[in-house]
Biopython code that builds the backbone (N, CA, C, O; Angstrom):
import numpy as np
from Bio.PDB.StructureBuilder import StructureBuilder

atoms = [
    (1, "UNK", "N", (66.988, 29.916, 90.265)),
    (1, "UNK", "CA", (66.519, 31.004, 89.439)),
    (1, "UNK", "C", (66.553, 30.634, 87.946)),
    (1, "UNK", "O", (65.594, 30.996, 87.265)),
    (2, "UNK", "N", (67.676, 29.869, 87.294)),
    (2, "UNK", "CA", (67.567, 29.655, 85.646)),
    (2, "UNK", "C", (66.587, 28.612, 85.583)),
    (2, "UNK", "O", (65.962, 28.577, 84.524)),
    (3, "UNK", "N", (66.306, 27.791, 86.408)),
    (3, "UNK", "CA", (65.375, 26.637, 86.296)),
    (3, "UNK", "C", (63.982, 27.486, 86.301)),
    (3, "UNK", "O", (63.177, 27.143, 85.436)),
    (4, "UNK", "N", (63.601, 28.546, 87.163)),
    (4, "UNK", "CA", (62.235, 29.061, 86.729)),
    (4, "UNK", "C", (62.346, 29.736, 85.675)),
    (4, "UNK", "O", (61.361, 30.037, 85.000)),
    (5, "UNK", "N", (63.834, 30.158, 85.300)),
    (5, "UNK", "CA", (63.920, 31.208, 83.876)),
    (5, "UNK", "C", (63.456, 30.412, 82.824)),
    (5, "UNK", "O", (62.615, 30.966, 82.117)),
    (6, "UNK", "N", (63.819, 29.077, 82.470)),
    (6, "UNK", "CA", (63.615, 27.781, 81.983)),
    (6, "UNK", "C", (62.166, 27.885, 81.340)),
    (6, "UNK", "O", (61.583, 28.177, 80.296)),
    (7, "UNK", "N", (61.936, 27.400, 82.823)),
    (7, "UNK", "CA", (60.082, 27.062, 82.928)),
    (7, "UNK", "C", (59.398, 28.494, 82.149)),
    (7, "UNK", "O", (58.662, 28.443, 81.163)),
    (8, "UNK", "N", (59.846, 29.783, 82.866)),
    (8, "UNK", "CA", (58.970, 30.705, 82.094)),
    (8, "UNK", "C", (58.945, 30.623, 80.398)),
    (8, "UNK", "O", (58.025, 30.853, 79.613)),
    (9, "UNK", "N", (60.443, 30.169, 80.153)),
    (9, "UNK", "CA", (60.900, 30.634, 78.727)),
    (9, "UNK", "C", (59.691, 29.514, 77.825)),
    (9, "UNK", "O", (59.140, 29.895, 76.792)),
    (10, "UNK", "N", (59.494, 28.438, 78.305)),
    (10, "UNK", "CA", (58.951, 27.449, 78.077)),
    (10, "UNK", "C", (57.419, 27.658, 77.834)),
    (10, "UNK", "O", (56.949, 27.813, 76.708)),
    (11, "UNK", "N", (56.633, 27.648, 79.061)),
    (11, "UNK", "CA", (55.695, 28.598, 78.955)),
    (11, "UNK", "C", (55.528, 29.771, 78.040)),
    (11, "UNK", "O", (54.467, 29.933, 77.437)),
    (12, "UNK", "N", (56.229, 30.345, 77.953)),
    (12, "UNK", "CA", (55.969, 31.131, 76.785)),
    (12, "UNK", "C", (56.300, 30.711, 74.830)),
    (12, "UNK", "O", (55.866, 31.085, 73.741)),
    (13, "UNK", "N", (57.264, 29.788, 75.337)),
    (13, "UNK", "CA", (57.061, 29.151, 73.770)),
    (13, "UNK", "C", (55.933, 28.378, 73.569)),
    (13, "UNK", "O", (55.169, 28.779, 72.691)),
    (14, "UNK", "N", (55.583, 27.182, 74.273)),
    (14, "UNK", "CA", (54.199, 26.874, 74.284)),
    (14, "UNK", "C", (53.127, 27.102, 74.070)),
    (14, "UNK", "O", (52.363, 26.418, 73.389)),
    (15, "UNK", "N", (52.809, 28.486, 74.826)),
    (15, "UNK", "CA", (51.691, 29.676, 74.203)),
    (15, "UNK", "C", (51.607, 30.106, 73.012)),
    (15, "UNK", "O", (50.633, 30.387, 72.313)),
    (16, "UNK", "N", (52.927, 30.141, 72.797)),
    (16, "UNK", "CA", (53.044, 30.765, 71.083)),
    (16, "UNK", "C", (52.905, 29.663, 70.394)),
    (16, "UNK", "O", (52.348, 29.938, 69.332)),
    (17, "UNK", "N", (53.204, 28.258, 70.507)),
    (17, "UNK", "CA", (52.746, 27.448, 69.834)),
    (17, "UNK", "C", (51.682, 26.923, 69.495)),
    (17, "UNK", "O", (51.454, 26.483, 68.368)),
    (18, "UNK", "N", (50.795, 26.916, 70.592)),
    (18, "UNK", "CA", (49.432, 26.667, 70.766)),
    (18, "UNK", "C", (48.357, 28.024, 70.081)),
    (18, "UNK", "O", (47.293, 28.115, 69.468)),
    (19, "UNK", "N", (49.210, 28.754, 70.531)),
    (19, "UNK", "CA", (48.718, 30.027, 69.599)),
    (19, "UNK", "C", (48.200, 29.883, 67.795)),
    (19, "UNK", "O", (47.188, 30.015, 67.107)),
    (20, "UNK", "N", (49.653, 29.531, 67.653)),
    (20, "UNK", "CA", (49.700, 29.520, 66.113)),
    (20, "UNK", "C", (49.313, 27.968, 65.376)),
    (20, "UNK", "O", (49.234, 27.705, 64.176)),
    (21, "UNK", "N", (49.128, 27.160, 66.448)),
    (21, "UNK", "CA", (48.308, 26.115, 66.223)),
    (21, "UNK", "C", (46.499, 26.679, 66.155)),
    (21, "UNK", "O", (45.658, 26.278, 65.350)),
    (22, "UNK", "N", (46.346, 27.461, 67.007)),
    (22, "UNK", "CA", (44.740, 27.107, 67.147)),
    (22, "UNK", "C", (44.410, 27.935, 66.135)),
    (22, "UNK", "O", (43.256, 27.741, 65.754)),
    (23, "UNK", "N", (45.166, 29.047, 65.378)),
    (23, "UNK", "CA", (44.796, 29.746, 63.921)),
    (23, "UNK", "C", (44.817, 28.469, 63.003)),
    (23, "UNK", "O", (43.805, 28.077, 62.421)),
    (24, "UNK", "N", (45.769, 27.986, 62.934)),
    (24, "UNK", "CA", (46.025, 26.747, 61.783)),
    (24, "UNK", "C", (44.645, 25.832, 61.810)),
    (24, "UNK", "O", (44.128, 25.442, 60.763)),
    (25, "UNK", "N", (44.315, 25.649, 62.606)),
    (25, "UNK", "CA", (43.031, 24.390, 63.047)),
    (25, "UNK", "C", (41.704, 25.498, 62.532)),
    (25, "UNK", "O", (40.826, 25.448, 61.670)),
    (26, "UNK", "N", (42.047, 26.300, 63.387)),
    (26, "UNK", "CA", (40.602, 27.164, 62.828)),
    (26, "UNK", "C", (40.650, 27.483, 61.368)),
    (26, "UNK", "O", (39.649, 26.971, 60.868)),
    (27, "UNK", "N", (41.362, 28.099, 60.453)),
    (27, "UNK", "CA", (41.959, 28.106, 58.799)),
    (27, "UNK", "C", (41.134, 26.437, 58.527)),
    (27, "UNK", "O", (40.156, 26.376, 57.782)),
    (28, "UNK", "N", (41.549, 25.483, 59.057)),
    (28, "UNK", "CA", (41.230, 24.117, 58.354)),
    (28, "UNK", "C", (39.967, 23.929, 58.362)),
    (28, "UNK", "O", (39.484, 23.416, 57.352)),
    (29, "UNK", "N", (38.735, 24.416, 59.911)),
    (29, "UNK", "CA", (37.690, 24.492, 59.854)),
    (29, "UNK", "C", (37.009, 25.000, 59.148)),
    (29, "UNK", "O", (35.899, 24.564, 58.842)),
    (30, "UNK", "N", (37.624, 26.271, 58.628)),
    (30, "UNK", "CA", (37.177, 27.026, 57.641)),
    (30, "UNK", "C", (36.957, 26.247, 55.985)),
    (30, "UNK", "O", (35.961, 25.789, 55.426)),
    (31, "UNK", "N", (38.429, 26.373, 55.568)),
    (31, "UNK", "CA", (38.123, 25.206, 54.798)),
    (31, "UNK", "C", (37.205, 23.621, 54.905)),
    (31, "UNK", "O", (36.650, 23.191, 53.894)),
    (32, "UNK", "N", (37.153, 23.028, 55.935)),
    (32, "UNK", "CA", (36.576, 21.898, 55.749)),
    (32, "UNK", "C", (35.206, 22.654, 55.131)),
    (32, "UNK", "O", (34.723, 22.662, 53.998)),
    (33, "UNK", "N", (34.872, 23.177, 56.177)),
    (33, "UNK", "CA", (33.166, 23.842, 55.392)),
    (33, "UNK", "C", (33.199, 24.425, 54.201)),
    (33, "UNK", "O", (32.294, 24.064, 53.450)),
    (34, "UNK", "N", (34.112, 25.383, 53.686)),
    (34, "UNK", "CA", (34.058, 25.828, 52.463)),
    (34, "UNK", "C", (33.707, 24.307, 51.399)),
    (34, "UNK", "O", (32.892, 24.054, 50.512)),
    (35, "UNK", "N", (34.911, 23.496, 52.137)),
    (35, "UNK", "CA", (34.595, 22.733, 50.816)),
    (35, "UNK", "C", (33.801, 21.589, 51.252)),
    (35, "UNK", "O", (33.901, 20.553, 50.594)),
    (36, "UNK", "N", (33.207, 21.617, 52.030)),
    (36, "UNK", "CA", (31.773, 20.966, 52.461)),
    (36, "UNK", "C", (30.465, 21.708, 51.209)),
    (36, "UNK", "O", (29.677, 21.301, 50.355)),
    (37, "UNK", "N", (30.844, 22.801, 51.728)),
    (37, "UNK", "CA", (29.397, 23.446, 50.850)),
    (37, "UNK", "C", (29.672, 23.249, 49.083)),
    (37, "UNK", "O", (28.763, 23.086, 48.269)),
    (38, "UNK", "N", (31.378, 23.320, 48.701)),
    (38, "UNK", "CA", (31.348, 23.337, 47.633)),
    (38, "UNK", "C", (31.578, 21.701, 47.085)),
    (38, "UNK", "O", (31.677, 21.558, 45.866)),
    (39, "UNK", "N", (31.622, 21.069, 47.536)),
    (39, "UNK", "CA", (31.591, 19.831, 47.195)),
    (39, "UNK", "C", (30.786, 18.298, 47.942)),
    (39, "UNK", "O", (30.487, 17.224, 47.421)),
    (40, "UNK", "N", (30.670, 18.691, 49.022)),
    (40, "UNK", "CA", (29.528, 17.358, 49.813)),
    (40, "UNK", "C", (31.070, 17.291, 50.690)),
    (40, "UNK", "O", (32.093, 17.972, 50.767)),
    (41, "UNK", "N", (30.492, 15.958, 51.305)),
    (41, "UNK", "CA", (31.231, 14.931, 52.342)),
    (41, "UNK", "C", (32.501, 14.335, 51.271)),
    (41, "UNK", "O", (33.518, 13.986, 51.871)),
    (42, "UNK", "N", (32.516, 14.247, 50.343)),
    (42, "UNK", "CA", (33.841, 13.501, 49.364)),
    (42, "UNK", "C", (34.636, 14.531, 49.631)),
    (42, "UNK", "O", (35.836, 14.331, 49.819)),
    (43, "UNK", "N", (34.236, 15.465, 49.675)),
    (43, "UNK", "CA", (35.621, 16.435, 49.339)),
    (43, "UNK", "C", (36.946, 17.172, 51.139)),
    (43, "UNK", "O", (37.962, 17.835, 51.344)),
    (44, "UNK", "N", (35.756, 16.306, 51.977)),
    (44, "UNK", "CA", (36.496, 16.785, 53.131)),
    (44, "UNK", "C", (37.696, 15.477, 53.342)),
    (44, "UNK", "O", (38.387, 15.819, 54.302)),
    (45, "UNK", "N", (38.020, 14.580, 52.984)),
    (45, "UNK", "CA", (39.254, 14.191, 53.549)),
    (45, "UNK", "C", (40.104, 14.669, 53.787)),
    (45, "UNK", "O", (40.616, 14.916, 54.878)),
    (46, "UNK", "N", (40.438, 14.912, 52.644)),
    (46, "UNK", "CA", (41.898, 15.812, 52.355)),
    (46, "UNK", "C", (42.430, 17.002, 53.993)),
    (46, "UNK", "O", (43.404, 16.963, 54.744)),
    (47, "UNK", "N", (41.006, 18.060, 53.909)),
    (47, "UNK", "CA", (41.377, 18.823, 54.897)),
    (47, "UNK", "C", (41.267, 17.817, 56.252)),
    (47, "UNK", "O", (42.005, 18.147, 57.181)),
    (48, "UNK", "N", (40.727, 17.055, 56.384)),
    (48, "UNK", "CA", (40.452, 16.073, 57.675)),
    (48, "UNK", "C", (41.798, 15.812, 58.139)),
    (48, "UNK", "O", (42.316, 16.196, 59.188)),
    (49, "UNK", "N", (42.303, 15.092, 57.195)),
    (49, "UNK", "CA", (43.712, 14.523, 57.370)),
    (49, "UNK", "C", (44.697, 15.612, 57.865)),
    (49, "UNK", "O", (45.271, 15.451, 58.942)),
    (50, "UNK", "N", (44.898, 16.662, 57.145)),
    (50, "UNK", "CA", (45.757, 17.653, 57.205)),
    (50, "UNK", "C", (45.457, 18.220, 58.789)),
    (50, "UNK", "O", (46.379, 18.607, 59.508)),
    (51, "UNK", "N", (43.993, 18.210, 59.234)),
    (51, "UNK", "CA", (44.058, 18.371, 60.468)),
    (51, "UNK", "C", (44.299, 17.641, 61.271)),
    (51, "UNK", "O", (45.031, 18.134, 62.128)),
    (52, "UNK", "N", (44.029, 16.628, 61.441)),
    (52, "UNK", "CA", (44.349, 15.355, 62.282)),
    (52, "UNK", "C", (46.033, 15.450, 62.397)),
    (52, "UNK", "O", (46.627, 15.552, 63.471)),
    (53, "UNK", "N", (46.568, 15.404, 61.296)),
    (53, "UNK", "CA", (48.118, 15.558, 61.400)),
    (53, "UNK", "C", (48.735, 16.651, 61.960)),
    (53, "UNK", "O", (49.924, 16.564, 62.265)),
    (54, "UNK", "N", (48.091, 17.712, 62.151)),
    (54, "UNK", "CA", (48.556, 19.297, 62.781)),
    (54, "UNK", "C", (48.020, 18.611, 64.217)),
    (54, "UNK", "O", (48.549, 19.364, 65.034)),
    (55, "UNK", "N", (47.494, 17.907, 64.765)),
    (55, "UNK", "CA", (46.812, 17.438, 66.237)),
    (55, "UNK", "C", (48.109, 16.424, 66.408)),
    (55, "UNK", "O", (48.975, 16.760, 67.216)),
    (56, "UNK", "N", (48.238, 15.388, 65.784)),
    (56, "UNK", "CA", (49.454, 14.310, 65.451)),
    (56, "UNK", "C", (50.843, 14.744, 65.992)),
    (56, "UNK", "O", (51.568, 14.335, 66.899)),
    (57, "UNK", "N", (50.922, 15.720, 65.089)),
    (57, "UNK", "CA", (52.449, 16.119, 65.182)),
    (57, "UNK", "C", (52.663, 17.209, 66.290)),
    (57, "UNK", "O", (53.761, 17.728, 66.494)),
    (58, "UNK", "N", (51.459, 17.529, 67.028)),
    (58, "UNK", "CA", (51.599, 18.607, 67.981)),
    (58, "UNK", "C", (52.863, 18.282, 68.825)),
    (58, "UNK", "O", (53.973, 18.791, 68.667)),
    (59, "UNK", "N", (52.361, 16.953, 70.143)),
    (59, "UNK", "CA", (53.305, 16.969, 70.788)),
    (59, "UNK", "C", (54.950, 16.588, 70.419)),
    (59, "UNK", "O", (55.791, 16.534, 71.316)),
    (60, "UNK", "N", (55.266, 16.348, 69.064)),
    (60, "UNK", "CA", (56.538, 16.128, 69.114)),
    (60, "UNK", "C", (56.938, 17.712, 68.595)),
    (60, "UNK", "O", (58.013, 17.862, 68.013)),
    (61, "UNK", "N", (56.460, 18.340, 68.717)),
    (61, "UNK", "CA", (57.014, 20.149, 67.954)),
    (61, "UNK", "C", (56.704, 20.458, 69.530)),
    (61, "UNK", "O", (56.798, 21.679, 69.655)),
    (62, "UNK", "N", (56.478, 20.049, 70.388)),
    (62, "UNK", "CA", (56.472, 20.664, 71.399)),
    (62, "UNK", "C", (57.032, 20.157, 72.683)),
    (62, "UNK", "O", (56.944, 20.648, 73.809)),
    (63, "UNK", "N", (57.545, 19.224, 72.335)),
    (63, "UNK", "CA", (58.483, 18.112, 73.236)),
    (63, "UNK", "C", (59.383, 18.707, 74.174)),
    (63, "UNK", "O", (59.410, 18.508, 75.388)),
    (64, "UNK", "N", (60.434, 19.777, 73.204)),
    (64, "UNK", "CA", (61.334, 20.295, 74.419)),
    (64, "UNK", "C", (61.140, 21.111, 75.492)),
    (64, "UNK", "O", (61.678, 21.151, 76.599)),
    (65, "UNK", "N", (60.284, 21.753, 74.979)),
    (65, "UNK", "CA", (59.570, 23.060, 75.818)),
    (65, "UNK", "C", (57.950, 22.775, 77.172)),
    (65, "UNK", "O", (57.248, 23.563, 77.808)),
    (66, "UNK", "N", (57.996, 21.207, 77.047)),
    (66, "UNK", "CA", (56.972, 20.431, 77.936)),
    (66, "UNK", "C", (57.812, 20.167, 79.079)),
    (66, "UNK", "O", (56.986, 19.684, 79.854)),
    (67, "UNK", "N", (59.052, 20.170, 79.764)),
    (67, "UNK", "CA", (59.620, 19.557, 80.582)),
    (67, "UNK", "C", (58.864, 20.019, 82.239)),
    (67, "UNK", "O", (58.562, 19.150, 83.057)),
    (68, "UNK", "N", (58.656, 21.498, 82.490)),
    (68, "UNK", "CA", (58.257, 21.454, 83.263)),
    (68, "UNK", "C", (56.434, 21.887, 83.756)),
    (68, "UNK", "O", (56.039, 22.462, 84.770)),
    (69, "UNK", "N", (55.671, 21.352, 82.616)),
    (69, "UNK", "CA", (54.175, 20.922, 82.217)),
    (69, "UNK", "C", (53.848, 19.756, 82.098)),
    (69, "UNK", "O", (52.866, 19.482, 81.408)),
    (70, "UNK", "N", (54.823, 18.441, 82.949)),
    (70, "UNK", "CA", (53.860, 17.811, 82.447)),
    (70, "UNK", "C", (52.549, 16.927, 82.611)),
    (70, "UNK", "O", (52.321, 15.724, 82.487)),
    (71, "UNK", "N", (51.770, 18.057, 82.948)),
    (71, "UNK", "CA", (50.178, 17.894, 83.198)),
    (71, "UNK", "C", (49.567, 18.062, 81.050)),
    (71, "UNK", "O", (48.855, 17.371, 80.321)),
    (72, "UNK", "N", (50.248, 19.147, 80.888)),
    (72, "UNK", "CA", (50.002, 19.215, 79.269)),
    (72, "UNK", "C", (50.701, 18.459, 78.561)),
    (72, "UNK", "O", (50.346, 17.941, 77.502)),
    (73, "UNK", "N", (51.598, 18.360, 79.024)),
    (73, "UNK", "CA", (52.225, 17.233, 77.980)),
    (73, "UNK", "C", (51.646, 15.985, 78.195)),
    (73, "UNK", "O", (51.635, 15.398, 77.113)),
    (74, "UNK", "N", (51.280, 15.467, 78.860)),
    (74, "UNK", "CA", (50.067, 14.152, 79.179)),
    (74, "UNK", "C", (48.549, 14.224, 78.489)),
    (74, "UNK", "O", (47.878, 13.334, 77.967)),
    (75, "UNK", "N", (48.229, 15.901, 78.733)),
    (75, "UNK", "CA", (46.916, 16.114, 78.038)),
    (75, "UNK", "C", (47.146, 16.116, 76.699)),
    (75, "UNK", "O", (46.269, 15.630, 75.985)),
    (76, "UNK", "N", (48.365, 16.661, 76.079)),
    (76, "UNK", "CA", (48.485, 16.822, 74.201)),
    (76, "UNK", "C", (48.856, 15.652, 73.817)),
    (76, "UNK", "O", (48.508, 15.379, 72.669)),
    (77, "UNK", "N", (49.788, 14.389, 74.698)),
    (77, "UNK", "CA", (50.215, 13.331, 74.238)),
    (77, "UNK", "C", (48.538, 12.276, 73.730)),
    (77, "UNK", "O", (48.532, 11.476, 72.795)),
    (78, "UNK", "N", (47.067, 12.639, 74.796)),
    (78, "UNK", "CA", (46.421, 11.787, 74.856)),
    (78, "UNK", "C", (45.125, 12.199, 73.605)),
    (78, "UNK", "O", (44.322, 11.441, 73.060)),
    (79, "UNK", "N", (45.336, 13.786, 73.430)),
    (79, "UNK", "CA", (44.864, 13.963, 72.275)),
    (79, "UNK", "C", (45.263, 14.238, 71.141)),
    (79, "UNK", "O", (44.802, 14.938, 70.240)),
    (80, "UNK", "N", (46.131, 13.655, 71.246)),
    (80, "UNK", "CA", (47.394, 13.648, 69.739)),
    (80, "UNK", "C", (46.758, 12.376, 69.464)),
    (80, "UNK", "O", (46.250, 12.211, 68.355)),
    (81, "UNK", "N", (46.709, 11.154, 70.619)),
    (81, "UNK", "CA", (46.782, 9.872, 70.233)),
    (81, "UNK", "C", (45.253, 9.137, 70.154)),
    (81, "UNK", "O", (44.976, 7.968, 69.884)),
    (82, "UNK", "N", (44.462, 10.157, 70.460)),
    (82, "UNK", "CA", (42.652, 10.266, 69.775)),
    (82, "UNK", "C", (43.025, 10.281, 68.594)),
    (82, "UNK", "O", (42.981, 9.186, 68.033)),
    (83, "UNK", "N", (43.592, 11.638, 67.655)),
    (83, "UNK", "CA", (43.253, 11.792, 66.870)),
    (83, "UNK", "C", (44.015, 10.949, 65.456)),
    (83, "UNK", "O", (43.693, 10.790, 64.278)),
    (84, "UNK", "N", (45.086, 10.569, 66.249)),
    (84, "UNK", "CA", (45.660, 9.263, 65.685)),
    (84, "UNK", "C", (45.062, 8.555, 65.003)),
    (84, "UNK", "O", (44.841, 8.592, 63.793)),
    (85, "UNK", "N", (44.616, 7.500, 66.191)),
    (85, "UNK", "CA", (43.498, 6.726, 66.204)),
    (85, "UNK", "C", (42.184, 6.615, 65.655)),
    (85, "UNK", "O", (41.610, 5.532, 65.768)),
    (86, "UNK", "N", (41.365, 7.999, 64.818)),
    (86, "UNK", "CA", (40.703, 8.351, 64.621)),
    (86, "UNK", "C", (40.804, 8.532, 62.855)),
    (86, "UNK", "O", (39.927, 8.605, 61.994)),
    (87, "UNK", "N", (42.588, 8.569, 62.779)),
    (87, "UNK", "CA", (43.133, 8.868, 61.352)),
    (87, "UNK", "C", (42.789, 7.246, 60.927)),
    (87, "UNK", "O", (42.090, 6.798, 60.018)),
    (88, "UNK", "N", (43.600, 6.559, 62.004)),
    (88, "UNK", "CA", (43.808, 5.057, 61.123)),
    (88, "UNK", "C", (42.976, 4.304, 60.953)),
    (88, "UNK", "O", (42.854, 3.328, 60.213)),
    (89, "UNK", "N", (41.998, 5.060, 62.111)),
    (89, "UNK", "CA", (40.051, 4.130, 61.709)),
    (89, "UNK", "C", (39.350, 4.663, 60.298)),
    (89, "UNK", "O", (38.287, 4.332, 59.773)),
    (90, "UNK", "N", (40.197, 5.459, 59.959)),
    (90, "UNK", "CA", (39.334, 6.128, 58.972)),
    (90, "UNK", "C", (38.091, 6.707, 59.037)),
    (90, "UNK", "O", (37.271, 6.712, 58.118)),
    (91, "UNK", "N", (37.901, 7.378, 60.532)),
    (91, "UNK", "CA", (36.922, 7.586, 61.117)),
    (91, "UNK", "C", (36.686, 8.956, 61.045)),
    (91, "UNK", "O", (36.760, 9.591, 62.098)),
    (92, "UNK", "N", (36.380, 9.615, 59.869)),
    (92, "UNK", "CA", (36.373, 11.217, 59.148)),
    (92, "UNK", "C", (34.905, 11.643, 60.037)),
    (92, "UNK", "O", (34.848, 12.868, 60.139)),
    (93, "UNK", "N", (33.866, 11.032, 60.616)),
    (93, "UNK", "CA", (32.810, 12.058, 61.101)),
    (93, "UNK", "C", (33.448, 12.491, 63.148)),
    (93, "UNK", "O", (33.197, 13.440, 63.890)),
    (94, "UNK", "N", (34.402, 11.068, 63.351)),
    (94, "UNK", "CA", (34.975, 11.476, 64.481)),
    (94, "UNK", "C", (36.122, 12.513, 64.109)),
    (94, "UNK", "O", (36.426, 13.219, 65.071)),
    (95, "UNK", "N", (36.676, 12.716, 63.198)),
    (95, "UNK", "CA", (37.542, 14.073, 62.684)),
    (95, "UNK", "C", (37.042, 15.334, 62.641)),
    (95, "UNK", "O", (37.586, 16.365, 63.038)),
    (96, "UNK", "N", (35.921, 15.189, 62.113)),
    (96, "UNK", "CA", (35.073, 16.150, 62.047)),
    (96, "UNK", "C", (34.589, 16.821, 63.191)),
    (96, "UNK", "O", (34.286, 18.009, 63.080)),
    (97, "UNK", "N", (34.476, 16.262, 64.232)),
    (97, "UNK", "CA", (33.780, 16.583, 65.732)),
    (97, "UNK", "C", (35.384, 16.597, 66.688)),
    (97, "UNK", "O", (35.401, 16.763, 67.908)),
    (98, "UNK", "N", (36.313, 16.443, 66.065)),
    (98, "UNK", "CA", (37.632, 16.478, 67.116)),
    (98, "UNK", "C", (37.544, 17.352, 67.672)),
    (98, "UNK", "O", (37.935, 17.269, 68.836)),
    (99, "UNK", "N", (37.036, 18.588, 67.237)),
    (99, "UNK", "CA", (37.098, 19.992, 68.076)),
    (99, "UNK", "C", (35.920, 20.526, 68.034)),
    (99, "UNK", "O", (35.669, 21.611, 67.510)),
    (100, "UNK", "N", (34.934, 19.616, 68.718)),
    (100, "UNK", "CA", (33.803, 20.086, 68.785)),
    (100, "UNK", "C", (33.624, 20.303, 70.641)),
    (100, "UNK", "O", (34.500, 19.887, 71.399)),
    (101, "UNK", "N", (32.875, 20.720, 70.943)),
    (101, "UNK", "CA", (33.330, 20.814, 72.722)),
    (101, "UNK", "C", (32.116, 19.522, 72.957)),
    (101, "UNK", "O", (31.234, 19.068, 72.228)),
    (102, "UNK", "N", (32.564, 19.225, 74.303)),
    (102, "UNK", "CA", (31.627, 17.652, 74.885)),
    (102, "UNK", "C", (29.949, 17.882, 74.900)),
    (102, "UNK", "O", (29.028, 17.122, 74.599)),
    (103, "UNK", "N", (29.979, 19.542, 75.482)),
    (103, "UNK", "CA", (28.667, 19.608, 75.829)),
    (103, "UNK", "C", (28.503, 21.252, 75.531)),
    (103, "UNK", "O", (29.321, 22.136, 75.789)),
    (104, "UNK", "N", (26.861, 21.406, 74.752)),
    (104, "UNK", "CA", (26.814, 22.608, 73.785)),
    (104, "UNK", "C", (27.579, 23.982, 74.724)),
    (104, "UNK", "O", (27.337, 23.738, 75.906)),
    (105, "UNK", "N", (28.078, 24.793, 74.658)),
    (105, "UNK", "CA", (28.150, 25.717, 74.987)),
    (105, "UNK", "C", (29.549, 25.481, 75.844)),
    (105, "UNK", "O", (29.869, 26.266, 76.737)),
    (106, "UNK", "N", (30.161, 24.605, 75.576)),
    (106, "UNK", "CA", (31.662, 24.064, 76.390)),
    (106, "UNK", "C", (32.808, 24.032, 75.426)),
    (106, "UNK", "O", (32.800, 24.201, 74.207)),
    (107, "UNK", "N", (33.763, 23.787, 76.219)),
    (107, "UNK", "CA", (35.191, 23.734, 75.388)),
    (107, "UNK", "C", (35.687, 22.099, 75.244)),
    (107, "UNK", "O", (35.469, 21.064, 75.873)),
    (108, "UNK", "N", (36.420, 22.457, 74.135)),
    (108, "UNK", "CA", (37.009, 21.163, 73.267)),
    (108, "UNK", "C", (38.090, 20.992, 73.926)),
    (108, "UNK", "O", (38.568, 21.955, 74.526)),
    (109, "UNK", "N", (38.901, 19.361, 73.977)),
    (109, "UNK", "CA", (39.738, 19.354, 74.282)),
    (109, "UNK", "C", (40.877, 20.271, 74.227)),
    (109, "UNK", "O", (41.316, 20.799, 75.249)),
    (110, "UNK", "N", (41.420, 20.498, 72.944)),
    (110, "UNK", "CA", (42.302, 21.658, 72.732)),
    (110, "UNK", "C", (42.248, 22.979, 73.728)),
    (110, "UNK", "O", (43.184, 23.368, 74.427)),
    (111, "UNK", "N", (41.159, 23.476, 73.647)),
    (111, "UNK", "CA", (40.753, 24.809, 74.113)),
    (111, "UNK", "C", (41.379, 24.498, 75.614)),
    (111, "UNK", "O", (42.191, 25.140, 76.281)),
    (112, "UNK", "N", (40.778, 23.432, 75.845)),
    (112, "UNK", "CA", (40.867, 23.090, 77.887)),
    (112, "UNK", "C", (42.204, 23.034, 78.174)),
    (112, "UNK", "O", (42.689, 23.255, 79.284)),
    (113, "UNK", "N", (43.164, 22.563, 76.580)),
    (113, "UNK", "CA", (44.665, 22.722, 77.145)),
    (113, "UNK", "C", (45.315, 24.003, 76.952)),
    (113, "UNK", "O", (46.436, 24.203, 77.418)),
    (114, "UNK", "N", (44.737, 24.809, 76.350)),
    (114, "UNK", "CA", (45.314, 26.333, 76.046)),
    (114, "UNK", "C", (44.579, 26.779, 77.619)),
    (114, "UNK", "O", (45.245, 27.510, 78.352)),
    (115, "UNK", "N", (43.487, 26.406, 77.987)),
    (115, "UNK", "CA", (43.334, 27.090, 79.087)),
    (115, "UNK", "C", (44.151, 26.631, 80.264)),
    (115, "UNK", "O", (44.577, 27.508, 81.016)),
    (116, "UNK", "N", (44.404, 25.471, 80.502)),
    (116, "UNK", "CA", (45.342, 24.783, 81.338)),
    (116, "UNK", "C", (46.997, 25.903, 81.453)),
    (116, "UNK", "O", (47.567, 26.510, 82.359)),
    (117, "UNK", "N", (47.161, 25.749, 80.425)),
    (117, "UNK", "CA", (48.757, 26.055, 80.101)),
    (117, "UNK", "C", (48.440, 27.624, 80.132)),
    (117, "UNK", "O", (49.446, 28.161, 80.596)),
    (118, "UNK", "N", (47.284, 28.771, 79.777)),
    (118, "UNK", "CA", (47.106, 30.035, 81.048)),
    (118, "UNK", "C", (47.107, 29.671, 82.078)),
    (118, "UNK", "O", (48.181, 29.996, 82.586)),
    (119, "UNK", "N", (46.611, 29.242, 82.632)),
    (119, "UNK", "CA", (47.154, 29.080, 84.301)),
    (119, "UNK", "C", (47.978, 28.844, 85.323)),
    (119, "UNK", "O", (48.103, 28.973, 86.541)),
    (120, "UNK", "N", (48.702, 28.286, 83.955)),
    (120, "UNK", "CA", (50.380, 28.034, 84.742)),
    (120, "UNK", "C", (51.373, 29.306, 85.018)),
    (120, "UNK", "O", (52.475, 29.128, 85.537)),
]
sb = StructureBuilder()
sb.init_structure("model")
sb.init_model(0)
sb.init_chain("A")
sb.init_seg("    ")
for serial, (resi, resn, name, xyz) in enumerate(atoms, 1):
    if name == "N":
        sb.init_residue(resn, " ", resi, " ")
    sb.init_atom(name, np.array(xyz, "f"), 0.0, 1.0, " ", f" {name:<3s}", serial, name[0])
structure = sb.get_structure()
């Protein structure tokens, strides 16, 4: 019984994390475009980075509370380590599309793990 108390408690921190992650990401989208329109393509690093690093640092803010997920903790470890990868290429138009979904009218990685982690 404390081991599913565990798991629920978990599950529910998770949610709330992912929660208050996917406002934070969306806020940055916002900004990237604001300052897309107010400045061109020079002026988006800054927010690029800042997002990439909120993707980065996901799974270690969420480390303790993954123990009994880990189907998500495999999925956030592998798009933590896209967007990594994506930082150190200096690869800002693949930043730009990190949370874009694969195919028009579909969900982005992220989204597919907030939907994952409802279903649990």
């Amino acid at each position: 019984m404390k081991a599913m108390n565990n798991a629920y408690n978990e599950l529910v921190v998770i949610k709330n994390i992912l929660k208050k992650t996917k406002e934070e990401l969306k806020d940055l989208e916002e900004k990237a475009g604001e300052v897309f329109f107010e400045k061109g393509v020079g002026g988006l690093e800054s927010v690029l980075i800042k997002k990439a690093r909120v993707i980065i640092d996901l799974p270690k803010e969420m480390a303790m509370y993954l123990e009994h997920t880990p189907e998500v903790a495999e999925r956030l470890r592998k798009f933590s380590e896209h967007a990594k990868e994506l930082l150190i290429d200096n690869d800002f138009w693949g930043l730009c599309t990190l949370l874009d979904p694969e195919k028009q009218g579909g969900k982005n990685e992220f989204e597919k793990i907030i939907d994952l982690v409802k279903k649990k």
